[in-house]
N, C-alpha and C positions, 0 to 999 in steps of 0.2 A: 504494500500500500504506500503511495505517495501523494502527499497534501501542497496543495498548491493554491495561492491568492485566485480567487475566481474569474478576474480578469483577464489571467493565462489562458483559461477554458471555456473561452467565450460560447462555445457550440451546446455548452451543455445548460448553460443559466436559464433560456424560458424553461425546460424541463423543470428545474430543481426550484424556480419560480412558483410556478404551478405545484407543486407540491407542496409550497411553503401555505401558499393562500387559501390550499383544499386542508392542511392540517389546523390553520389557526387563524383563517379568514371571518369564523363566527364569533369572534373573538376583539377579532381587531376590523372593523365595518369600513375603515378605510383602504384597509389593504389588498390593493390590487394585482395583478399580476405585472401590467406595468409598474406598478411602486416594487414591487419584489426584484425585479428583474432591474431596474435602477440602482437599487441599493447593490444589489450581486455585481454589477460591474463596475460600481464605487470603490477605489480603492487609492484615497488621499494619502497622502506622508501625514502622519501623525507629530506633532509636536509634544514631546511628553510635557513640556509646560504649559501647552493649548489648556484652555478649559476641555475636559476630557466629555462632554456631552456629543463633541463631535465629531468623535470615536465613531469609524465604520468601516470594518474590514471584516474580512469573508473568505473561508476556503469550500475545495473541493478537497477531498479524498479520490484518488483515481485508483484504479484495478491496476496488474501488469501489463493490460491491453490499453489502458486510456479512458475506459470507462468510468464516468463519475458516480460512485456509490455514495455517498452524502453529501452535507455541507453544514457549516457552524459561522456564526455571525459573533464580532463583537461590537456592540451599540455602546453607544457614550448615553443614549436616551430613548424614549419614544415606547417602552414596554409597559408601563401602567396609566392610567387613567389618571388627570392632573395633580387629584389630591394626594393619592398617594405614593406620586410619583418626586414631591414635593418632600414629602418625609423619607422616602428609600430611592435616592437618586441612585444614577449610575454608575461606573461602566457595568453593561452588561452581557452574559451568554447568551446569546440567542438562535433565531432561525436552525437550531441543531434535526436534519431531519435525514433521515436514511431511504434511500429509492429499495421499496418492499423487497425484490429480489436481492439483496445485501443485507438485509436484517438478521441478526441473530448473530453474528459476524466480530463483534469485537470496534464497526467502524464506529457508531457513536462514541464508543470511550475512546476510541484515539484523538478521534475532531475535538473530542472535550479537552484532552489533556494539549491537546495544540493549541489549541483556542486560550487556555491556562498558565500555557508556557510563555504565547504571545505575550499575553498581560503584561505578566513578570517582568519581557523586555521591556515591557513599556514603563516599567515601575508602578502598576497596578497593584494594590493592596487587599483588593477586596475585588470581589463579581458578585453577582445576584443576577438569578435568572428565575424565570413566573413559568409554572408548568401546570397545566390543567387535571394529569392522570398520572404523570411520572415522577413522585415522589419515593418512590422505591429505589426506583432507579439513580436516583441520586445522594440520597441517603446512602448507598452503598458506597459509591465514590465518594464521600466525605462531605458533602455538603449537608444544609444545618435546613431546619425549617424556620422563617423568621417574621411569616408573617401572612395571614390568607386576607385574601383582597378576593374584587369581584371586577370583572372585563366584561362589559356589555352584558353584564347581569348575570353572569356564568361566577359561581365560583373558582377561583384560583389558588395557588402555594407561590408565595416569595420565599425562595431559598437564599442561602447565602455561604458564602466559602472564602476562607483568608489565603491569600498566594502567600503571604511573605509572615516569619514570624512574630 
């Protein structure tokens, strides 16, 4: 497996676009396939002294053939609703979603720990990421539960995880 900025992988973004909007479109009423697919080919220089809300970078995971089995986002902002987005700002994990035929595989936790590692270079201390069903799943990798909120009236999990000690 080889992770790379989504940028590089231009062919594969409406796919993993559409995926993103079919898993957490009910969720988020703005998000489009074009807003997805914008973001996945965003991929600014970060300033680590910037204000970190606008943080937006993106990988693929590719197969040995070139094929994109996931992708994982990190957001400076834009994952909860104003209020309580106000009390648990960013940076965040996001967009983490796996193409069905790769599932079970190991790629989400790779995306995860890239996505974690990223941080780190960025001198990121902290992540939180909002999961609707997969608190298990994170809970296993070390992340904490810290706080449940509601997205378009859906209950949700704010997790949270320290990079650095």
């Amino acid at each position: 497996m080889r992770i790379v900025p989504t940028a590089s992988a231009p062919s594969h973004i409406p796919r993993f676009a559409h995926l993103q909007v079919d898993a957490w479109g009910h969720l988020y009423p703005k998000l489009t396939v074009e807003r997805a697919e914008s973001d996945l080919r965003t991929e600014p220089e970060h300033d680590p002294d910037a204000d970190v809300s606008s943080l937006c970078r993106s990988w693929f995971a590719l197969d040995a053939d070139g094929a994109a089995m996931g992708v994982v986002m990190l957001l400076g902002s834009g994952e909860l609703e104003p209020a309580d987005e106000a009390e648990l700002p960013g940076p965040w994990l996001a967009g983490l979603v796996v193409a069905p035929e790769f599932r079970q595989r190991g790629v989400a936790s790779a995306l995860m720990d890239f996505a974690m590692n990223s941080a780190r270079e960025l001198h990121i201390d902290r992540l939180r990421l909002v999961t609707e069903h997969a608190v298990d799943f994170y809970e296993r990798r070390g992340w904490t539960i810290e706080r449940r909120v509601t997205l378009n009236s859906i209950p949700n999990t704010v997790m949270v995880t320290t990079l650095r000690p």
